[in-house]
C-alpha positions in Angstrom: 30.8 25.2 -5.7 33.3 28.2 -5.4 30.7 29.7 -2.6 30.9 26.8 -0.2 34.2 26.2 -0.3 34.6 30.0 1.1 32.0 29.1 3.4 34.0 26.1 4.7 37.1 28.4 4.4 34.9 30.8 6.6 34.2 27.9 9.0 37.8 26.5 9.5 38.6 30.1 10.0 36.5 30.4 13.0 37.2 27.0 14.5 41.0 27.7 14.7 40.4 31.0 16.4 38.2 29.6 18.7 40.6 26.6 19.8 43.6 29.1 19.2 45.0 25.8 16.8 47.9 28.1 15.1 48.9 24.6 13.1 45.2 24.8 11.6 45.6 28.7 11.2 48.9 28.2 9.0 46.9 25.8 6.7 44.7 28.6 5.9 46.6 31.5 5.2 49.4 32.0 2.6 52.8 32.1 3.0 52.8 36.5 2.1 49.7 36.9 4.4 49.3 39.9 6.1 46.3 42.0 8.2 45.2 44.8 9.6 43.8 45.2 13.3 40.8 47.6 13.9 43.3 50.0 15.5 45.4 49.9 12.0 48.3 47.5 13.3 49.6 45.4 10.9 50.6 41.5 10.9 52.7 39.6 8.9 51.5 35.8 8.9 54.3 35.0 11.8 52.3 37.7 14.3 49.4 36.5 12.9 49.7 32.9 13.2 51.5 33.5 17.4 48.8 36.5 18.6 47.7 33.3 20.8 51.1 33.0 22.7 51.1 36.3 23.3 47.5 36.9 25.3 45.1 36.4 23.0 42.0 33.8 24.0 39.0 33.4 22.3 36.1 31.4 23.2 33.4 32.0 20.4 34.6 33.6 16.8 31.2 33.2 14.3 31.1 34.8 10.9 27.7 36.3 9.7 25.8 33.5 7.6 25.5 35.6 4.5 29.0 37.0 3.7 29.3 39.3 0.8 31.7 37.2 -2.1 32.8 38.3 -4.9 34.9 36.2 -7.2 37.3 37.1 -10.0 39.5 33.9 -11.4 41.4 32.7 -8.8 40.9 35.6 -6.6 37.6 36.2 -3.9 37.1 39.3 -1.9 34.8 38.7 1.2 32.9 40.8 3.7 31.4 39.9 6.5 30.9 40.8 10.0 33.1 38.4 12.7 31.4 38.6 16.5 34.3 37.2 18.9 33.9 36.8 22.7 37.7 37.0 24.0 40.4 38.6 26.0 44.0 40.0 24.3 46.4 40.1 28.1 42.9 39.8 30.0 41.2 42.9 28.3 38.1 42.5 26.3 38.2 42.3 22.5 35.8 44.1 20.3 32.5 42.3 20.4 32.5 42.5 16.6 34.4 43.8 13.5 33.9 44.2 9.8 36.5 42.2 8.1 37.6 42.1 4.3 39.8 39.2 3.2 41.0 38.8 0.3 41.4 34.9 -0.8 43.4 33.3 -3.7 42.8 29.7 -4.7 46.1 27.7 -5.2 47.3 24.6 -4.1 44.0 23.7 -5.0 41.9 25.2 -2.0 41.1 28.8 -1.2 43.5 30.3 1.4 43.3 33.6 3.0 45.8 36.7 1.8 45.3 40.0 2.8 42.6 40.7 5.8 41.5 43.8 7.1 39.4 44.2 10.2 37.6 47.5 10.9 35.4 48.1 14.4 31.5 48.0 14.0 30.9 51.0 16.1 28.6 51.2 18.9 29.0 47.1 19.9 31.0 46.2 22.9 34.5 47.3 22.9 34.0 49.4 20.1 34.1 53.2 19.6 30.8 54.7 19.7 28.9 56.1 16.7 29.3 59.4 15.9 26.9 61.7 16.7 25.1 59.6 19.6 25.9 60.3 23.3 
């Protein structure tokens, strides 16, 4: 039971970045929330939830189908690989990252805490791998 409700959390997730819906966004992140870009920026959940009045535009966020969860209590750490297709001020973004969030379930549902979003290297937009030309 815990598993899909991460899934769905995964899927609400990706529907409110697609549609840029900041009032879904805020449903699914706490009120301490914070994250950090590829480029080690970090967010409080304000910057978080208004990157989309500032320039960024999404029009496909997917997570990978098999996430890596691991669940403690209350607590759920999550890995998995989020492929975007968007433009931050009319620039690219990163084809895809790695991201960890860290979820808590209260208020009975699982909301998101602490994400942190590292670049898969060698995918569009992304640094290349080391080593390879």
């Amino acid at each position: 039971m815990t598993t899909s409700e991460i899934h769905d959390l995964l899927e609400g997730w990706a529907a409110a970045e697609t549609a840029g819906d900041t009032t879904a966004m805020a449903s699914l992140v706490t009120d301490d929330f914070s994250a950090v870009g590829p480029l080690g920026f970090t967010l409080d959940r304000d910057a978080w939830l208004t990157r989309f009045d500032h320039g960024l535009a999404y029009t496909s966020v997917t997570f990978d189908d098999e996430p890596q969860i691991r669940v403690e209590g209350d607590t759920a750490i999550v890995t998995v690989r989020q492929n975007t297709v968007g433009t931050y001020r009319g620039n690219p973004v990163p084809e895809a990252v790695r991201t960890t969030a860290v979820l808590s379930r209260g208020r009975g549902r699982w909301q998101l805490v602490r994400v942190h979003m590292s670049f898969v290297a060698g995918t569009r937009g992304s640094p290349p791998v080391p080593g390879r030309p």
